[in-house]
C-alpha positions in Angstrom: -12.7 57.7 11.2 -15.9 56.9 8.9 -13.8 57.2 5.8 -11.6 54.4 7.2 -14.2 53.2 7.8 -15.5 52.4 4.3 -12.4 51.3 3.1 -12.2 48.7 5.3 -14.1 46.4 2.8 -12.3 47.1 -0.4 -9.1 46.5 2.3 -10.6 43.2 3.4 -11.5 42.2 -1.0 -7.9 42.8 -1.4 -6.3 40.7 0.6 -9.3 38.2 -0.3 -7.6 38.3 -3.6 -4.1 38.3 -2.7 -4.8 35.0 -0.6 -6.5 33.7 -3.4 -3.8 34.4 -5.8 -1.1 32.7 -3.6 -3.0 30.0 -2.7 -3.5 29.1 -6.0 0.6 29.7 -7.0 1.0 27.1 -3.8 -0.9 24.4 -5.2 0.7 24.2 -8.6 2.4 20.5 -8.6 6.1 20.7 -10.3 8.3 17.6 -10.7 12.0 18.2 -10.2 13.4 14.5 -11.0 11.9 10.7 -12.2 14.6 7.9 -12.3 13.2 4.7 -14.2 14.4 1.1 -13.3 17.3 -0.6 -15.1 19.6 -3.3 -14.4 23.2 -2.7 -13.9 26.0 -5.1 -15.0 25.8 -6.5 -11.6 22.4 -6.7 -10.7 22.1 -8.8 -13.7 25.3 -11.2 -12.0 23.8 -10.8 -8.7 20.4 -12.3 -10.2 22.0 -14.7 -12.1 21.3 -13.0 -14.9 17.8 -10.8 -15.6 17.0 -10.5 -19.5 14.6 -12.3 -20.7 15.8 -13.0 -24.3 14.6 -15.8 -27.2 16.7 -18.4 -25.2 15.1 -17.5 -22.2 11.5 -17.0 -22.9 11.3 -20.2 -24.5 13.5 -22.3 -21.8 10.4 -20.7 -19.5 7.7 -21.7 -21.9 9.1 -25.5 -21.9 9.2 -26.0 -18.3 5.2 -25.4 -18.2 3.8 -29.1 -18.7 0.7 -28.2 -18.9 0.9 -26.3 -22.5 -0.2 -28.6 -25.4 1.0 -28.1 -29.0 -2.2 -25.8 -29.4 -1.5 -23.2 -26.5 2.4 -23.3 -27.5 1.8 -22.0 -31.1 -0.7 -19.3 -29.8 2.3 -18.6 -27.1 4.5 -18.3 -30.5 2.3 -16.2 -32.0 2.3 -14.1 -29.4 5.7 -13.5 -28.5 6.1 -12.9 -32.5 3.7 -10.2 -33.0 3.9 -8.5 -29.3 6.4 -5.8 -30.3 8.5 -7.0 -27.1 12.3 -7.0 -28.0 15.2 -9.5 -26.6 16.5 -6.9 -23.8 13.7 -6.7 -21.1 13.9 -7.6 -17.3 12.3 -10.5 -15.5 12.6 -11.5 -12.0 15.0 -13.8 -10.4 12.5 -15.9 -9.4 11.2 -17.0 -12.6 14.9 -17.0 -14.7 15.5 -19.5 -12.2 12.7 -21.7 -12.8 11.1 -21.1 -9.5 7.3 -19.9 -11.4 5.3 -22.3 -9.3 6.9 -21.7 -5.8 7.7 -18.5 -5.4 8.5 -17.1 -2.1 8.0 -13.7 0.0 11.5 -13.5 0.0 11.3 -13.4 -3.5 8.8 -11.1 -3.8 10.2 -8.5 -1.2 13.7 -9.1 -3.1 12.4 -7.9 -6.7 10.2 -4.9 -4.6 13.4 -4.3 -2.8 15.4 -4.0 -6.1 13.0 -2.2 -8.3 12.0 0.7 -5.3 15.7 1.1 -4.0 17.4 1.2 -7.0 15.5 3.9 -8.6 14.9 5.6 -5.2 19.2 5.8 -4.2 19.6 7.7 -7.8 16.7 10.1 -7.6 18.0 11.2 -4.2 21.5 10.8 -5.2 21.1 12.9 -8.6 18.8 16.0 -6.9 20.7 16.2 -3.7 17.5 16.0 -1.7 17.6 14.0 1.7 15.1 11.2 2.4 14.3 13.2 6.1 13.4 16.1 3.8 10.3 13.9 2.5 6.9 15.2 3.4 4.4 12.6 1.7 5.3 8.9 0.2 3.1 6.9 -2.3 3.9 3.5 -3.7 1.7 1.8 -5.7 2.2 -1.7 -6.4 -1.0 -3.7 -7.7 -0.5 -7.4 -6.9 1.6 -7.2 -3.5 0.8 -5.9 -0.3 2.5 -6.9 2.0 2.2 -6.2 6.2 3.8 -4.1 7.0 3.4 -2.2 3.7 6.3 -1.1 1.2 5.7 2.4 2.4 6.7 1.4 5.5 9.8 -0.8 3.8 10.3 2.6 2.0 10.5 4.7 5.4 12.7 1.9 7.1 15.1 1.6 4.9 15.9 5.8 4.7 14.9 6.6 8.3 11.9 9.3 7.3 11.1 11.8 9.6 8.1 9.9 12.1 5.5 12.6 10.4 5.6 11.8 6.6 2.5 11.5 5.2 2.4 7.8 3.3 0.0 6.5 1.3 0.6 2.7 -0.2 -1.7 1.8 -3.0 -3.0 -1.2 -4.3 -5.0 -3.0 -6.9 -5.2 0.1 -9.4 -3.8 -1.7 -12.4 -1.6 0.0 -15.3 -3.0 3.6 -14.5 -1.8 3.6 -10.9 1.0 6.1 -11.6 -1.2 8.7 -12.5 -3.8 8.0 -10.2 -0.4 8.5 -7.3 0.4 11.5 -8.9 -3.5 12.9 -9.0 -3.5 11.9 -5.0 0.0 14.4 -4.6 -1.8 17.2 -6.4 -4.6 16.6 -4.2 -2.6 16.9 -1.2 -0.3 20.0 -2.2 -4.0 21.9 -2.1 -3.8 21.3 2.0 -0.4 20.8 2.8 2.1 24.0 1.4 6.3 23.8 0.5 5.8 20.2 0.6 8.2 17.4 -1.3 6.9 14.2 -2.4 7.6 11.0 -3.3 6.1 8.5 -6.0 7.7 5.1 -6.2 5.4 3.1 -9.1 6.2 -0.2 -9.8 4.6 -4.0 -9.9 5.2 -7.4 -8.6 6.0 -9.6 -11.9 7.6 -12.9 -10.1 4.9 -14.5 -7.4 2.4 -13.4 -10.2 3.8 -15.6 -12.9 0.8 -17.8 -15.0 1.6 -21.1 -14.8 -1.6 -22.9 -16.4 -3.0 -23.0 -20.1 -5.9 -20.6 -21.1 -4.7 -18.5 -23.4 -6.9 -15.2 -22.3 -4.3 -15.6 -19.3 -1.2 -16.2 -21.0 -1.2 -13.0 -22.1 0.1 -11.2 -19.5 3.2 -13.8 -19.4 4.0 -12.5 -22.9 3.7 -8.7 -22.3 4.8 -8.1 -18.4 8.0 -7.1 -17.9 9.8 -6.1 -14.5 10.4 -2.1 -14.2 9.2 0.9 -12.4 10.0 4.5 -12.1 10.3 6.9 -8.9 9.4 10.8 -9.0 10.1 13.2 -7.2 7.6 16.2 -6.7 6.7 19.6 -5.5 4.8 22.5 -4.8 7.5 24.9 -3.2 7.3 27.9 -5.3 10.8 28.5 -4.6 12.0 25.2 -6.6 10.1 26.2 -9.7 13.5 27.0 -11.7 14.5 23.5 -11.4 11.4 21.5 -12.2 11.4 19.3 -15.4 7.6 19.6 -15.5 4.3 21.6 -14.5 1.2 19.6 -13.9 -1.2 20.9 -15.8 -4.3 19.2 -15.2 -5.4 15.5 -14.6 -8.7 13.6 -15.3 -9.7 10.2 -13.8 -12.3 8.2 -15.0 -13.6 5.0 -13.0 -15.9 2.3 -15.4 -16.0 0.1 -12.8 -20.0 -0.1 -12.2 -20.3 -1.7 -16.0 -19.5 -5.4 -15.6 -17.9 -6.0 -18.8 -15.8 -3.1 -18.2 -15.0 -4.7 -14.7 -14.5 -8.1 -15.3 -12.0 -7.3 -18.9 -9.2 -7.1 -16.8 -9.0 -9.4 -13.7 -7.1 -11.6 -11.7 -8.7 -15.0 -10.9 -7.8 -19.3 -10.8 -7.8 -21.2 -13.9 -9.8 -24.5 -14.0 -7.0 -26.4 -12.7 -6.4 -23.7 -9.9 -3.6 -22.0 -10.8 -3.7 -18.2 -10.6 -3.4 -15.1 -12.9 -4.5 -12.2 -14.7 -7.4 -12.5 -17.6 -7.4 -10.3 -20.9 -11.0 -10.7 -22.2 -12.0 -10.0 -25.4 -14.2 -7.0 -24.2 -10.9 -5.1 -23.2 -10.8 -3.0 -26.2 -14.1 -2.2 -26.0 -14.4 -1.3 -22.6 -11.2 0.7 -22.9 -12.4 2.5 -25.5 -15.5 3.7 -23.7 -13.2 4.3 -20.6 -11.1 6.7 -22.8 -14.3 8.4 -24.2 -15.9 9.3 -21.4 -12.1 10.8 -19.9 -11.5 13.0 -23.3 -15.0 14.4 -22.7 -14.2 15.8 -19.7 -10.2 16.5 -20.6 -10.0 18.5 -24.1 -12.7 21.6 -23.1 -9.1 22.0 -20.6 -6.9 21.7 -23.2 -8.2 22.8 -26.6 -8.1 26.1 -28.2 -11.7 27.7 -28.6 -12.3 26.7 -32.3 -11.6 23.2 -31.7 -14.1 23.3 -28.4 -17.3 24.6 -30.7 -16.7 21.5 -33.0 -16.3 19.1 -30.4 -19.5 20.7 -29.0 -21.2 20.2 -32.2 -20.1 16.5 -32.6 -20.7 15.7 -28.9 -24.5 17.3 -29.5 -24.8 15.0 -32.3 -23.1 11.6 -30.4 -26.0 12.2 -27.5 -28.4 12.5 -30.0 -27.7 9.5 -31.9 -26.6 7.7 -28.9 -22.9 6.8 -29.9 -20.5 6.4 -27.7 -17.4 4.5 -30.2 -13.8 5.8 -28.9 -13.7 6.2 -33.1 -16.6 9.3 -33.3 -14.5 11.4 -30.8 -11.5 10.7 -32.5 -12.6 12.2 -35.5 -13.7 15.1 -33.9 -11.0 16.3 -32.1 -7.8 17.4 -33.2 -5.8 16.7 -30.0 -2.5 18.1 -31.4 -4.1 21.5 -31.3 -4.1 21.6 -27.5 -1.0 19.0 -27.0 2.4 18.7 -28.6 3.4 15.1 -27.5 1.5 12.1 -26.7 2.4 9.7 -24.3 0.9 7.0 -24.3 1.0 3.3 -21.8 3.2 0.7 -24.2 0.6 -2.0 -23.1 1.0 -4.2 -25.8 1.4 -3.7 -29.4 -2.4 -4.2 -30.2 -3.3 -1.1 -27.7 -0.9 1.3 -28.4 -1.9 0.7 -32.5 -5.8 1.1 -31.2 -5.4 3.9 -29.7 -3.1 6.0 -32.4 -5.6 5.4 -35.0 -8.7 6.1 -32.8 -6.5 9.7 -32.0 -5.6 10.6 -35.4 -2.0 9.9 -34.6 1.3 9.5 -36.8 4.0 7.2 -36.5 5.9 9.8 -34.9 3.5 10.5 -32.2 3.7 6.2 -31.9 7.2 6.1 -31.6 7.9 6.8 -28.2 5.6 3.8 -26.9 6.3 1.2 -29.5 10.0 1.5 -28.9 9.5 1.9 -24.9 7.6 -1.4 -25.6 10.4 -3.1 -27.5 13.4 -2.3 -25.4 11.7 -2.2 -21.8 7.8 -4.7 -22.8 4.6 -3.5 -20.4 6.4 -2.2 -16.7 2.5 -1.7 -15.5 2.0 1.4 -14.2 6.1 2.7 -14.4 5.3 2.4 -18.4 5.0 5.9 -19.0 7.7 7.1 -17.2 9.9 4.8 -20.1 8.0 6.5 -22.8 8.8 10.2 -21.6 12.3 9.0 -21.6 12.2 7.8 -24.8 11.3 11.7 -25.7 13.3 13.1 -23.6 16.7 11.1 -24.9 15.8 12.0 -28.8 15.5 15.9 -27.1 11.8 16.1 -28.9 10.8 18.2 -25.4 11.2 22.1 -25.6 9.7 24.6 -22.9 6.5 25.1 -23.1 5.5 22.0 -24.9 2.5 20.2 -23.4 2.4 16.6 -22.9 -0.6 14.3 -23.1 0.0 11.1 -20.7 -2.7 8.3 -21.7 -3.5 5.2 -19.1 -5.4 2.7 -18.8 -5.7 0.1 -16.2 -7.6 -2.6 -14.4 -10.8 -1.6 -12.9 -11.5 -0.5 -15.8 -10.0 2.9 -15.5 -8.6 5.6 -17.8 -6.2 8.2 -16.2 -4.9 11.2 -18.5 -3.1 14.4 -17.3 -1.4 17.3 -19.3 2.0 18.0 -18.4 4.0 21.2 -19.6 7.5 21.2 -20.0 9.5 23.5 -18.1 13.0 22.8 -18.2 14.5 19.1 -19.5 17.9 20.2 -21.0 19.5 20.4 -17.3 18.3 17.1 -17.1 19.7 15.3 -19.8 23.4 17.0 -19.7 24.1 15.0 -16.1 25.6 11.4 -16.6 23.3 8.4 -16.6 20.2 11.3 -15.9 18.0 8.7 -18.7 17.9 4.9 -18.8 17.7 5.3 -22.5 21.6 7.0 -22.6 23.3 4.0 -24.1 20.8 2.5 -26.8 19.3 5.7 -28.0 21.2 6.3 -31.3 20.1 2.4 -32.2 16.4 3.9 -32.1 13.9 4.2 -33.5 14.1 0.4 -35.1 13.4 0.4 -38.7 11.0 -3.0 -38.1 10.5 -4.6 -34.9 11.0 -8.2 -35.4 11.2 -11.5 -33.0 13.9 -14.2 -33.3 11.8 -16.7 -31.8 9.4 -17.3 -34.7 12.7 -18.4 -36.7 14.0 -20.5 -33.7 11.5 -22.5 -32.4 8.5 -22.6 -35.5 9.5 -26.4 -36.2 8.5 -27.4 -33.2 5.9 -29.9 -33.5 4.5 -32.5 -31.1 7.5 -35.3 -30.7 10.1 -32.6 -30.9 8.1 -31.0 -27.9 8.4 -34.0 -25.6 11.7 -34.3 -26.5 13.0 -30.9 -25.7 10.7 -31.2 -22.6 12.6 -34.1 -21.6 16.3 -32.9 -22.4 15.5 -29.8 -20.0 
């Protein structure tokens, strides 16, 4: 009896241990499916057509009275040099001319399309049922309606009465990750769970129709897409998961005011309403992204690279630099990370950040040409660039991916994914919205039309294109 006495602890350290061990395996965070957005044939009749080509943009860009020949040279420029290609999405609201009077119907329509859409192929490609959802996020920054798109979500399937939804708003570019940091979160409590992530924004009621230029910006580089995911921590699905989460990192800038106000949505002088790219963007994202990296590459890089960065990090406090361009040179990221994923939020950022990294074209790819063929989908942007990879079969098991966001706020989200299994994924029919345009990428040059279409205009032939529309 005392003998059994004794081993009553090293019984009771055990299954300690064993807990431990399977709690641990029950919190991993697998994704088994993402579907991105993509027009059909007849969504794109139904809408009365939805690309927003040279024609297009610049039948939109004529119906603003209030541009003078100054801001419509600066809106050529832009369009020139943005990296944005003649096949991108806009919403039904705005190809029809309807910019200034938008309605909720509107709005809820292009939700409606952009959520359902990707939602009926993710269920309809993985054979999961809607009722076998556990927990829900959508995150949509600039809509929230009452009652919320969650609940539009759980309406229109007929989810079980105790899924667990979360609807997110205001989060900017990064929201995506910051939804999938929230599921992780939750697959610690709640075990054999499913989950959905529907991210996505609200393009049409948002639409810029005044003149600063710092604000005409986001007319230029917004497109309409988003993406819906499909996640998991039932141990008994790991064989068909595409991806492992790894780890994530969020970091929140938000108490520096130049960082806050870089990226915000406000009126104009004349009272129309939109969102503002400061000057200060770069900067603050770049401070964002070096704080993040501090905390994300002692998880990710081997030993050797972590006594360097030590070193350099040492010497960075010391001297009191904080440039995105010092950690760059320190790290070698593609010692820890095979693929780089990064937010196609404009030609400008995407360039930024691949020299601050040390990165090739190669590694640039993916986002310049998700730019090109789908422009900036807001936070469903990275789900376009790890289709992009996955199309051109660059992703092999146990390759780690490194997903890079930044957003409004100011925030910087990353996360490592590894890959556990994408050739399943790409051998079903219409599995990638890339499918039937890959072989026509990558694009030797990425060149506009509307520089060579519309550079002679000048101020008479302004007014009288004005008038003739």
């Amino acid at each position: 009896m005392a003998s059994l006495l004794y081993l009553l602890p090293l019984v009771y350290f055990i299954f300690y241990l064993c807990n431990l061990v399977f709690q641990k395996r029950n919190q991993c965070c697998y994704m088994l499916a993402y579907e991105c957005y993509k027009a059909t044939d007849e969504q794109d009749k139904a809408a009365g057509g939805r690309t927003l080509d040279t024609q297009t943009c610049a039948a939109i860009v004529f119906r603003n009275r209030n541009l003078r020949l100054e801001e419509y040279r600066f809106l050529l420029k832009t369009i020139v040099n943005s990296g944005i290609g003649e096949e991108t999405y806009g919403p039904r609201n705005i190809i029809a001319g309807r910019e200034e009077t938008a309605s909720l119907t509107d709005a809820l329509w292009e939700m409606d399309d952009l959520m359902f859409t990707t939602l009926d192929r993710l269920f309809s490609r993985t054979g999961i049922s809607p009722q076998e959802i556990d927990i829900l996020v959508v995150n949509v920054s600039l809509f929230s309606p009452s009652p919320s798109l969650t609940a539009r979500v759980v309406n229109r399937y007929k989810m079980r009465d105790d899924v667990k939804v979360f609807n997110l708003s205001g989060m900017g570019c990064s929201a995506s990750l910051v939804a999938v940091d929230l599921v992780q979160q939750l697959f610690k409590t709640y075990k054999n769970k499913l989950a959905i992530v529907v991210s996505t924004e609200s393009i049409g009621p948002n639409w810029y129709c005044g003149r600063e230029k710092s604000m005409m910006l986001s007319n230029c580089l917004f497109r309409s897409g988003g993406c819906s995911m499909l996640l998991t921590n039932k141990n008994s699905l790991k064989s068909k998961a595409i991806l492992k989460l790894n780890c994530s990192v969020r970091t929140h800038f938000g108490s520096n005011n130049e960082a806050y106000g870089c990226c915000i949505q406000v009126e104009d002088g004349l009272g129309y309403r939109g969102f503002r790219l400061s000057k200060c963007l770069t900067r603050s994202a770049g401070t964002a992204l070096t704080e993040n990296l501090q905390v994300l590459v002692p998880k990710i890089l081997p030993i050797r690279q972590l006594l360097r960065y030590a070193i350099v990090s040492f010497y960075r406090n010391y001297t009191k630099t904080k440039s995105l361009e010092s950690v760059g040179e320190s790290l070698n990221l593609k010692t820890g990370v095979e693929h780089f994923c990064i937010h196609p939020g404009g030609r400008a950022v995407i360039d930024g950040l691949g020299k601050s990294l040390g990165l090739s074209d190669y590694d640039l790819e993916p986002a310049r040409m998700a730019l090109h063929r789908f422009g900036n989908t807001s936070a469903g942007g990275l789900w376009y660039v790890l289709g992009y990879m996955e199309a051109k079969k660059r992703l092999k098991k146990g390759d780690r991916i490194l997903m890079i966001s930044l957003g409004a706020g100011f925030k910087c989200n990353n996360c490592v994914w590894e890959v556990m299994n994408m050739k399943h994924n790409l051998e079903e029919e219409n599995a990638n919205v890339w499918k039937d345009c890959i072989d026509r990428y990558p694009l030797k040059s990425i060149t506009n039309p509307f520089l060579q279409k519309y550079s002679w205009i000048n101020d008479e032939t302004l007014s009288f294109v004005r008038f003739h529309e």
